[in-house]
N, C-alpha and C positions, 0 to 999 in steps of 0.2 A: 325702405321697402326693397327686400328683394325681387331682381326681374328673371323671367321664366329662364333665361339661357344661363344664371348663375346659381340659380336651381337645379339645371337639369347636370352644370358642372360639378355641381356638391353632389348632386345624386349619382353620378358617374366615377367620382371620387370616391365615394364610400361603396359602392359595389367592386370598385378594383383594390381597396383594403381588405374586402372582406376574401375576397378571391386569393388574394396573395397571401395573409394571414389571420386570417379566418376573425376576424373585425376591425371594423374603425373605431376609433377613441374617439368621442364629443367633450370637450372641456367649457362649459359654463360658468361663469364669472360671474360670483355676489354681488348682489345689486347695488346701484348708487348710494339706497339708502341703509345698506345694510340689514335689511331684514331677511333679505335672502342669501344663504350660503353658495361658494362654489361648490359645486360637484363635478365628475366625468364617469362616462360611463360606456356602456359600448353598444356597439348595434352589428349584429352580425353570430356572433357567437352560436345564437341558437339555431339559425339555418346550420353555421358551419360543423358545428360540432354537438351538438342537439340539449347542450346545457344551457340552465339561464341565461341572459345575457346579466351584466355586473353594474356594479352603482357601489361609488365610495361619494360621502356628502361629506363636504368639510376640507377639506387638503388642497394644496397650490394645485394647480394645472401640472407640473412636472411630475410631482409627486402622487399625484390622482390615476395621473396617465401610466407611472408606471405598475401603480397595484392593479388595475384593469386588464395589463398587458400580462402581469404576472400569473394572474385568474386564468384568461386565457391559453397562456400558456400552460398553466400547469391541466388545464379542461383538455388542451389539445395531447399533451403525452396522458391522459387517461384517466387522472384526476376526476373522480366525486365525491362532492364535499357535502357530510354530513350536518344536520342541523345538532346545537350544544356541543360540537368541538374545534378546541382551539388549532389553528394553522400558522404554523409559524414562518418566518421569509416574507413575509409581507411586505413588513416597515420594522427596519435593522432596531433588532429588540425587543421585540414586540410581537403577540400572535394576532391574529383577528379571530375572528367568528364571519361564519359566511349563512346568513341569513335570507330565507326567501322571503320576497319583498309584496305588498298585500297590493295588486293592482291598481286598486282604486285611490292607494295615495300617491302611486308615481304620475297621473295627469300633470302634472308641473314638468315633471322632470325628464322623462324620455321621450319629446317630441319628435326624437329624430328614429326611433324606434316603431313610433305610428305610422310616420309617413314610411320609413323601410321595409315595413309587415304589412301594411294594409290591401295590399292584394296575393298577400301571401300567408294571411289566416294569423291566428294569435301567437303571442311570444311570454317569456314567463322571465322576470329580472331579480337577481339575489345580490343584497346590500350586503358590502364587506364593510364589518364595525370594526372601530379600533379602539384603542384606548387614549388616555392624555398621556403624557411621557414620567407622569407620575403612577402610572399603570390604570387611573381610575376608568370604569366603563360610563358612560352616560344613562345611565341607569342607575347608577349607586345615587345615596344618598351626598355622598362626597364630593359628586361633578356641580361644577359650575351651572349657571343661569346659562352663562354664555357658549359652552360646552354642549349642553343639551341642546341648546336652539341654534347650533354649529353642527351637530349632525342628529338630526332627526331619526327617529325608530321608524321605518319604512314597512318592517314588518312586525312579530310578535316583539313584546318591552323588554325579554328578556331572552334571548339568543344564548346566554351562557347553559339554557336548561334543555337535554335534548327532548 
């Protein structure tokens, strides 16, 4: 259990991310048993720069951390990313799809997003999909068991269609 003074640390901590560049990254770790994947995602974005905030399910911590910060970045020089097209610089080789994400299935995932908005009104989060390194989307017929339930459809099943 966390105690109140390392709460109010973490909560101190991600308000002077967001101040300095306009979010904090949350990296969550797959569960012991494996039924759950890692994700990272951000909290802040949509105070700072009035776009979704971001969710990548699936990818190391390092690697999560940096398509979040890319999002960002690229929301902060002016970037708006439309739904059904591809974005490429993501993940070297590869474009994603920047997908808005249907509220009601992130209660798992952006806890740190509730307690961040909750006296600051509603916030709206868009899941960056990628593909396998084989190019597949999780959506094709072609993706894995393991694939699919390694990054979940947050929002509409198929992102590829604007």
């Amino acid at each position: 259990m966390i105690s109140a003074a390392e709460r109010s640390a973490n909560d101190q901590n991600v308000a002077t991310h967001v101040k300095k560049y306009g979010c904090h990254v949350y990296n969550v770790f797959a569960s012991s048993s494996g039924e759950a994947p890692s994700f990272s995602y951000s909290i802040g974005i949509y105070e700072s720069s009035g776009a979704p905030e971001a969710i990548v399910v699936g990818l190391t911590a390092d690697l999560g951390e940096f398509v979040v910060n890319e999002y960002n970045r690229r929301v902060r020089a002016g970037t708006r990313f439309k739904r059904g097209t591809l974005y490429p610089g993501f993940l070297e080789g590869f474009s994603v799809y920047i997908e808005p994400a249907q509220a009601g299935l992130l209660r798992e995932y952006t806890l740190g997003c509730e307690r961040y908005y909750r006296d600051k009104g509603g916030y709206s989060v868009a899941q960056i999909v990628y593909p396998t390194i084989d190019g597949v989307w999780p959506w094709q017929r072609s993706a894995s068991k393991w694939f699919k339930s390694n990054q979940p459809m947050l929002g509409r099943k198929r992102p590829d269609r604007p």
